[in-house]
N, C-alpha and C positions, 0 to 999 in steps of 0.2 A: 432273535436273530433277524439281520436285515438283511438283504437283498445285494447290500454291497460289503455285508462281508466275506463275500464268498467273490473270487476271483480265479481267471482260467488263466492255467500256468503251462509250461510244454510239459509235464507231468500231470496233468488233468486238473481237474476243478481244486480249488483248494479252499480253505474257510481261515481268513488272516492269525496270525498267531500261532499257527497251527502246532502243538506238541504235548509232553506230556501230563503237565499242567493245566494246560486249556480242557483236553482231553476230561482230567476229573471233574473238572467243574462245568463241563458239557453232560457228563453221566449224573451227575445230580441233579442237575437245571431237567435233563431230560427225563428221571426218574418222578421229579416231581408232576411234570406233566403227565405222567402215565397213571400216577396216585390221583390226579384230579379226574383224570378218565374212568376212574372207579378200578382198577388194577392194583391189586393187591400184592404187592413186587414183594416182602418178606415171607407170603406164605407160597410167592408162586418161582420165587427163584432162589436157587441157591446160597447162602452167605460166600463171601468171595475167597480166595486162596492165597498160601502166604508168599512172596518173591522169593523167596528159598524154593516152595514147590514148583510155579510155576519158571524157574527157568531150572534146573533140575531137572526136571523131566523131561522137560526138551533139549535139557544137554548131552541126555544120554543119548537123545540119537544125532546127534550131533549139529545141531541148531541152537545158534544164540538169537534168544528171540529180544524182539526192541522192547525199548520200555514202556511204547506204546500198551505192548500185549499184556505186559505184568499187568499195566494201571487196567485196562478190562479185564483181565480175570481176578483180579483186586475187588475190584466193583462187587460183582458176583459171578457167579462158578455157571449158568445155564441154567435154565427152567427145570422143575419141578417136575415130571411127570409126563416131558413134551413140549415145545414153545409154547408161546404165545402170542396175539400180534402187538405187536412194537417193543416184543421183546425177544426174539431169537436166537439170543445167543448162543452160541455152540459151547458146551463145558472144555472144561481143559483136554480131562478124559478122553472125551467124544473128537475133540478136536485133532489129537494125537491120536485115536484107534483109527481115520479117517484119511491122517498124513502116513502113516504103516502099511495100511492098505493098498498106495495107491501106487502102481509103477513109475519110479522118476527115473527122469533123464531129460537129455537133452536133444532128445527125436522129437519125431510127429507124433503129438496125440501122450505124450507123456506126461506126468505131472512135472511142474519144475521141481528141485529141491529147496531152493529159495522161498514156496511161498508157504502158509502154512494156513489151515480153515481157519475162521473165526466167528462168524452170524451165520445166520439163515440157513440154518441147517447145511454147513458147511458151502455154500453157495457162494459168500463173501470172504475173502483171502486176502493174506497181509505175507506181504514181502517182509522177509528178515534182515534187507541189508539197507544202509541208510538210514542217517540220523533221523530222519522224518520217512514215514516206510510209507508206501506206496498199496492203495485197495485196491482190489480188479473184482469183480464177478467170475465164478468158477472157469467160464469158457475161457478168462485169458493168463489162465495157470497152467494150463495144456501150452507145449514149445509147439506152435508155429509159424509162419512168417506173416508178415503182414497184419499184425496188431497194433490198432490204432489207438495210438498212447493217450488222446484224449478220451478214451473210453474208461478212467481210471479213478480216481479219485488219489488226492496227495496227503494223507494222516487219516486215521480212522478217525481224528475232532470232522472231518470233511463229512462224515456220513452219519455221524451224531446230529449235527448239526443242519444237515438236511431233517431230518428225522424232526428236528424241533421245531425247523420252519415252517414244513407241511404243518403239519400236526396246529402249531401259531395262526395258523389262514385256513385250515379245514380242508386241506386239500385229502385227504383221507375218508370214504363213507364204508360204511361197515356194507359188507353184502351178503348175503343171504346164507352164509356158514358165520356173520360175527368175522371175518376177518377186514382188515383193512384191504380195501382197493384206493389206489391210489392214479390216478387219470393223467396221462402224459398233457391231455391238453391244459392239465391248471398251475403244469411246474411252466417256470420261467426257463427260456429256452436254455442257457447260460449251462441251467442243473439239467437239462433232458441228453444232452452227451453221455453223460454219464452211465447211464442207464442202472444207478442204482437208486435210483430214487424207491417212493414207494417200498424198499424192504419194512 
């Protein structure tokens, strides 16, 4: 990944191409990175789930989710046993016990109905509406005003692909639990809006 495939759009940072073909071949590119890091992704994640399951499940509460979310939970289903760093995926499961839980509406301090968990320990959320869905960090799935839309990311390829560029320049050092810390001063300002860097 370069530097100039990622562009800021009125819908946040975006990474060119963005969909859900980029998307697989983002998850591969980025899986192999993580196998060179010594990460053992078939014993530490799940085998992935079928498009039948995963939108199925989420139809019964009544969300169609984008094809985005099929091709990650395609991929694989969540860690093993607990994440891992650079790999966090939320299971489907976990994902959906997470979206049941949480009071939606459309007040102060409610979950939308619209978005639904997907990484970082449900931390990371994807919009269900729109051809190309829309990422936020958990604070801005809570309805209320004044969410500044460049704090977003435009495709989950947007936050894959951060994830390979760090990772490509080292912008990542392990700290004293083994987890990645990732340092706002080494991301280029462009991706520091965002503020999902570093997952």
């Amino acid at each position: 990944m370069e530097l100039n495939d990622f562009i800021v759009t009125d819908h946040g940072l975006a990474v060119i191409d963005a969909g859900p073909d980029l998307l697989t071949e983002l998850l591969e590119q980025y899986a192999a990175l993580l196998r060179d890091s010594g990460y053992d992704l078939d014993s530490r994640l799940r085998p992935g789930r079928s498009r039948d399951e995963v939108v199925s499940l989420w139809a019964e509460l009544g969300v169609t989710v984008p094809e985005e979310a099929v091709r990650l939970w395609a991929w694989h289903d969540g860690p093993v046993g607990g994440g891992f760093p650079g790999a966090d995926q939320d299971s489907l499961d976990s994902a959906i016990t997470r979206y049941q839980s949480e009071v939606k509406g459309l007040t102060d301090f409610a979950w939308h109905p619209d978005w639904i968990p997907v990484w970082g320990g449900h931390n990371i959320a994807m919009n269900v509406h729109g051809e190309i869905p829309v990422i936020r960090g958990e604070d801005g799935v809570y309805e209320w005003d004044g969410w500044d839309q460049r704090v977003q990311a435009t495709s989950f390829c947007t936050v894959i692909a951060m994830g390979i560029y760090g990772r490509e320049r080292g912008f990542y050092a392990r700290n004293a639990n083994g987890l990645p810390d990732a340092s706002l001063a080494n991301w280029p300002e462009r991706m520091r809006i965002t503020r999902l860097y570093g997952w």
